[in-house]
Residue, then its C-alpha position, 0 to 999 in steps of 0.5 A: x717411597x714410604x706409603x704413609x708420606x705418599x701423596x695420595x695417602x695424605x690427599x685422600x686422609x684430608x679429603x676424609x677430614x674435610x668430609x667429617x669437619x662439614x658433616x659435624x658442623x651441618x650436624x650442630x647447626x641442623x641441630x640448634x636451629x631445628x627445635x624438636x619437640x616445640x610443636x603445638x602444647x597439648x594441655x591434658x590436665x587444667x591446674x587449679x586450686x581445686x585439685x589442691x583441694x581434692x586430694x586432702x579432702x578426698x571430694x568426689x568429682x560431684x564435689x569438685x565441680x561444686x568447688x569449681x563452680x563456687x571459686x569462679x562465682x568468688x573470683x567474679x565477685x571480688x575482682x571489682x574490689x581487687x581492681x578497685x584497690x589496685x587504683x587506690x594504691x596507685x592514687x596512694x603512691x602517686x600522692x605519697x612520692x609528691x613534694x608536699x603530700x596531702x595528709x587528707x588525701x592519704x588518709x582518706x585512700x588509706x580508709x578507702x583501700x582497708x573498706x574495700x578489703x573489709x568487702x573482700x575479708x568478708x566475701x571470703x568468709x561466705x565463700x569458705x562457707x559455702x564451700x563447707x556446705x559442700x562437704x561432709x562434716x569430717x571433710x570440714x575439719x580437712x577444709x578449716x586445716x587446708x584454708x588455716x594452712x593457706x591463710x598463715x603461709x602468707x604471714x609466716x614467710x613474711x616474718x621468715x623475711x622480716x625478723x623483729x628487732x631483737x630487745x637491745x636495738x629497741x632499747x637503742x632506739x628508746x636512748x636515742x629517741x629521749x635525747 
């Protein structure tokens, strides 16, 4: 007989076989079901603004406690108007998508939501400066580049998004609008 068609060959060569294949498939199925790693999350630094803040304008840790302080007495204060406008919105909307909407109506949530954020606008700009009061005088011009940068990233990804139309489709709509 031939040693690699013998019984026992083949018999002991399966059961090795047999021995791998459930090992392999207990090794995959402990290995998703078993999450390493995904215990209790430790937070060892807060994300904030104010560490935006802290590197450009090198403020000391006196300095961005301050700012700290400072934002959360903004936030405090704006959330009511933030709040306020969000509900005038919804009444806009809610009137705007109705068959036949009252132009009144609309007009008077139009002035309502751009008097709260007037509200807003010029709490903003007491709280820039109040936080220029904290700073030195060369921090300052740091702190007008940081707030100019923040104020226009807005603008400048929403004029990325919505190009103007270019002269030709103004003319286009001109032509048409006089027939």
């Amino acid at each position: 007989m031939d040693f690699l068609t013998s019984k026992r060959f083949i018999t002991t060569t399966l059961a090795i076989l047999v021995v791998l294949n459930v090992t392999l498939l207990g090794f995959l199925w402990w290995q998703n079901s078993h999450k390493s790693g995904l215990g209790p999350v430790k937070i060892t630094r807060q994300y904030s603004r104010h560490i935006y803040f802290t590197g450009p304008l090198s403020l000391t840790e006196e300095q961005s406690l301050r700012f700290r302080e400072i934002r959360k007495k903004h936030f405090r204060k704006v959330t009511p108007d933030i709040q306020a406008i969000a509900g005038l919105k919804k009444e806009l909307i809610r009137e705007s998508v109705t068959e036949k909407p009252d132009m009144e109506k609309i007009t008077a949530l139009a002035e309502s939501i751009g008097t709260k954020q007037a509200v807003i606008e010029k709490e903003l700009a007491l709280h820039f400066h109040e936080l220029a009061l904290v700073c030195t005088p060369e921090q300052r011009d740091s702190l007008r580049k940081v707030l100019e940068h923040i104020a226009t990233r807005k603008i400048k990804v929403r004029k990325d998004r919505f190009p103007a139309p270019t002269g030709e489709v103004r003319e286009i709509n001109i032509i048409q609008e006089e027939r």
